[in-house]
N, C-alpha and C positions, 0 to 999 in steps of 0.2 A: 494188907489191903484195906482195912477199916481205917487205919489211921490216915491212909490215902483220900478214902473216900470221905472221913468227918474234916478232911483239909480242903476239901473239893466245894463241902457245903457251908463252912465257911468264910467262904471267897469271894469278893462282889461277884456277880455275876457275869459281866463281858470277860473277865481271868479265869474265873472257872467256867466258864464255854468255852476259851480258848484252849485250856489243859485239858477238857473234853476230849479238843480235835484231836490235839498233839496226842496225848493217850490212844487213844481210838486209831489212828491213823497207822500204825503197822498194822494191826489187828486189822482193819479193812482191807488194807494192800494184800495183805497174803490170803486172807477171804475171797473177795470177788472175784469173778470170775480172769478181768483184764486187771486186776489191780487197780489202786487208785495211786497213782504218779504226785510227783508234790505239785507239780505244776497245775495239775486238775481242781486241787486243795488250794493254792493260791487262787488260781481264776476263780472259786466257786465263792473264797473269800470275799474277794473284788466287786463281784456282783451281789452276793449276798447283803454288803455292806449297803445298797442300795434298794435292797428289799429292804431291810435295816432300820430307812429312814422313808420310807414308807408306811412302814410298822409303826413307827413312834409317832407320826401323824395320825394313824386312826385310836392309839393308844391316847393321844392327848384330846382331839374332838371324842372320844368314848368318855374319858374321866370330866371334859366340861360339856356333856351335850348329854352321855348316857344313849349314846345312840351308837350302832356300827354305821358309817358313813360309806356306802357302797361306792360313792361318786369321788373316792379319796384318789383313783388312780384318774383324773381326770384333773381338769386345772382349774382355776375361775374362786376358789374356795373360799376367799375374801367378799367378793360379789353375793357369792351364795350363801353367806353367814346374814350380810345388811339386806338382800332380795328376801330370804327363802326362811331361814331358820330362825327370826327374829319374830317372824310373822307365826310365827310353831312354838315359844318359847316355852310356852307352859303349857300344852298341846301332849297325848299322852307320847309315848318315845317311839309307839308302833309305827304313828302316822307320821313324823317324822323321819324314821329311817325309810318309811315307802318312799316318802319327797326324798329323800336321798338316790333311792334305785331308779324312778322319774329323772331326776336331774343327770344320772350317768347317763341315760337314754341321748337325753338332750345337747350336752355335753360331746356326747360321742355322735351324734349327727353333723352337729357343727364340725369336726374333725373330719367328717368325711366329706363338706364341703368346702373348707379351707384349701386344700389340696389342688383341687380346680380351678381356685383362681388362679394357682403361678403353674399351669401345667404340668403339676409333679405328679408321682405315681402318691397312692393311697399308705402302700406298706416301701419306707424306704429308710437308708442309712442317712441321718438329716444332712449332717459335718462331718467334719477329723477338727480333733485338736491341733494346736498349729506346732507341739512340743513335737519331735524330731526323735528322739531316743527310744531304745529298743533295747530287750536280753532277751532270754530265754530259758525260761524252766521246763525242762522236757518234761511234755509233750507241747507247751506252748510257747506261743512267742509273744512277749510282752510288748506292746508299741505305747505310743504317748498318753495315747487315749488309755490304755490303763492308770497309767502311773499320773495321769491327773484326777482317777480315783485315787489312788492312794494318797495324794496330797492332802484333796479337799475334802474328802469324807470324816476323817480324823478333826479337822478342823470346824465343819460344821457341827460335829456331836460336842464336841467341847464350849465353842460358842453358846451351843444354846441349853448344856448343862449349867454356864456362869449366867445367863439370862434369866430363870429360872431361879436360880438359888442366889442372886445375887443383885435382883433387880427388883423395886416396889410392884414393877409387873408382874414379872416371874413368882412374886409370893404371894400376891392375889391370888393369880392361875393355880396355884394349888390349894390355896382357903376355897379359893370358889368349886374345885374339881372334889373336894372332899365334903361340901353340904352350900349347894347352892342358895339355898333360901336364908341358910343362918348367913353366909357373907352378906348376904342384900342388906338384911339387919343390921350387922357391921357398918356397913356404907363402904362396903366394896364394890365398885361398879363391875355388876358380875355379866350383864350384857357388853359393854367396851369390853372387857376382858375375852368373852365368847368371841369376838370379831378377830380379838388379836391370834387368838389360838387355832382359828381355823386359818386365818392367814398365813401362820404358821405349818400349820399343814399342808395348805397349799404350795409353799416355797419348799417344802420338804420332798414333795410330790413331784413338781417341777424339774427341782434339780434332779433324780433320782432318772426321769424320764431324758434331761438333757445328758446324762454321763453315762446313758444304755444306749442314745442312740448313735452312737461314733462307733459301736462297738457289734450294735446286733441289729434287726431290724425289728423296727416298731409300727405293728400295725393300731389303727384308729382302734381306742375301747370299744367300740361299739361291734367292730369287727371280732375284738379280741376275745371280748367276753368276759366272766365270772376269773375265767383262768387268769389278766390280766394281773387281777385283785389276791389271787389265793394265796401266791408264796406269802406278801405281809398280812395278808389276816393270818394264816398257822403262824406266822411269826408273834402277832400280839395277843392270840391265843394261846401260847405256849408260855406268853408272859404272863396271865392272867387280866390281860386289860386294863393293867392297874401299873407296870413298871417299866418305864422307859429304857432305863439300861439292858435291863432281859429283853424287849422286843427288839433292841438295833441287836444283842450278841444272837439271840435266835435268830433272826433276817442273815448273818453272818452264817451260823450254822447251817441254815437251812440252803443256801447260796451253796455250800457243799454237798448239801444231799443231794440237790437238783444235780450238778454238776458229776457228779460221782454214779447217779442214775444213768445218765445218758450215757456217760462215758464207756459204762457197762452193757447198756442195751441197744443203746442207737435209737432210741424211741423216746420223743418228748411226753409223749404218752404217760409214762408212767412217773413219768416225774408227777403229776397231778393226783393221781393214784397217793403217791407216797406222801405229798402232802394231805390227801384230806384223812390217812392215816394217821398222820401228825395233828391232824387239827382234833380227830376223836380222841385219840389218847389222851392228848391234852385238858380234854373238857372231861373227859371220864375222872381223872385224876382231882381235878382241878373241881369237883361239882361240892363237895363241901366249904369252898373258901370263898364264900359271898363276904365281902366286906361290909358295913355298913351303910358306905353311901350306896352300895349296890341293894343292899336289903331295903335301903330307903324309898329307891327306885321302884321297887317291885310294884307298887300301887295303879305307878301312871301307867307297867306295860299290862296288868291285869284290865285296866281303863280302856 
């Protein structure tokens, strides 16, 4: 069993979350109460993966802003990096994440007037994808709209791991995400780069909200609430705010706990419940590993 477990740690991380499941998953089946079925474990995947990248969006504006972005499950993010957050640059990080909790307000009012102009309801399934194919893994039935998660989710995480490591962008974004004032010295342009990152967020956001809604119904954030945002914050808490790969395999994993919650109680209730479990454990474990640029930060949220 040690040699299991010094195999497990390591592992990148999205392969050892995924040997997590695999492992974990008789052991739950024969636990719970109704079992967890593989097809619960695939669907929980499916949407997970879109909590996923949600996760990595508040993970990347936390490592270039130092801030949690309450307004991550919202869209505009681009806008609100050149409006809002340029104007806060060097502002302590308190009063900036307030502007962030403001701007979800705002954000989410506009949602609930958009709706009005084309007479549609507030909470509703927006499309179907126009893909046609279907299986089924008992207990579920897999339709198009799934399986163009599983097309394009793989392919966005990949994309913007070679952007990143693979583009004079993408290596700014990380000089600047690890000590923003020494990049400026450099002469990295670490505001252009702020724009691009939340942009990036926002299209991470976007798509995440466009591939949920064929599939569940999506009411206005403002409607929704904190609950909207909770599954990807446990998920970039679980990462430490600091790793992209951990926060999309946690958003995965986490996609199954929700799903394996319900499936047991019939109560989305407590799917909520078991995240903000996940999010204390996580910080409890987690409360010795202040990194640097984190320790460096401490001044402006003391400010």
């Amino acid at each position: 069993m040690s040699a299991v477990l010094d195999r497990l740690r390591a592992a990148p991380a999205a392969p050892r979350w995924a040997a997590g499941i695999a492992a974990g998953w008789p052991v739950l089946h024969a636990a719970l109460p109704d079992g967890l079925p593989l097809g619960i474990v695939v669907l929980g995947a499916a949407l997970g993966s879109l909590t996923g990248l949600t996760a990595i969006g508040l993970v990347l504006v936390y490592r270039a802003s130092r801030i949690v972005n309450f307004a991550q499950a919202a869209l505009g993010a681009a806008a609100v990096d050149l409006l809002v957050v340029r104007r806060f640059f060097w502002a302590p990080r308190l009063i900036l994440t307030l502007a962030t909790i403001g701007l979800a307000q705002i954000l989410g009012g506009i949602e609930l007037v958009i709706p009005t102009w084309f007479g549609r309801p507030l909470v509703t399934n927006s499309f179907a994808t126009p893909l046609s194919a279907s299986f089924t893994i008992s207990p579920v039935r897999f339709t198009g709209n799934h399986v163009v998660i599983f097309v394009i989710v793989p392919v966005v995480v990949l994309a913007l791991g070679w952007f990143l490591h693979a583009t004079a962008a993408g290596t700014g974004i990380r000089a600047a995400s690890e000590n923003a004032e020494r990049a400026m010295t450099l002469g990295i342009p670490v505001r252009r780069l702020s724009t691009i990152v939340w942009a990036i967020a926002g299209l991470l956001s976007a798509l995440a909200v466009m591939l949920t809604a064929p599939i569940q119904p999506l009411p206005p954030t403002v409607l929704a609430g904190p609950a909207l945002l909770l599954p990807a914050l446990a998920a970039a808490v679980v990462a430490g705010m600091a790793s992209l790969p951990r926060a999309f395999a946690a958003g995965v994993g986490i996609g199954v706990l929700q799903q394996a919650t319900f499936w047991n109680t019939s109560r989305s209730s407590l799917t909520d419940v078991a995240l903000l479990v996940v999010i204390l454990g996580a910080l409890l474990l987690q409360r010795h590993r202040l990194s640097r640029a984190d320790d460096g930060a401490l001044s402006s949220w003391v400010g």
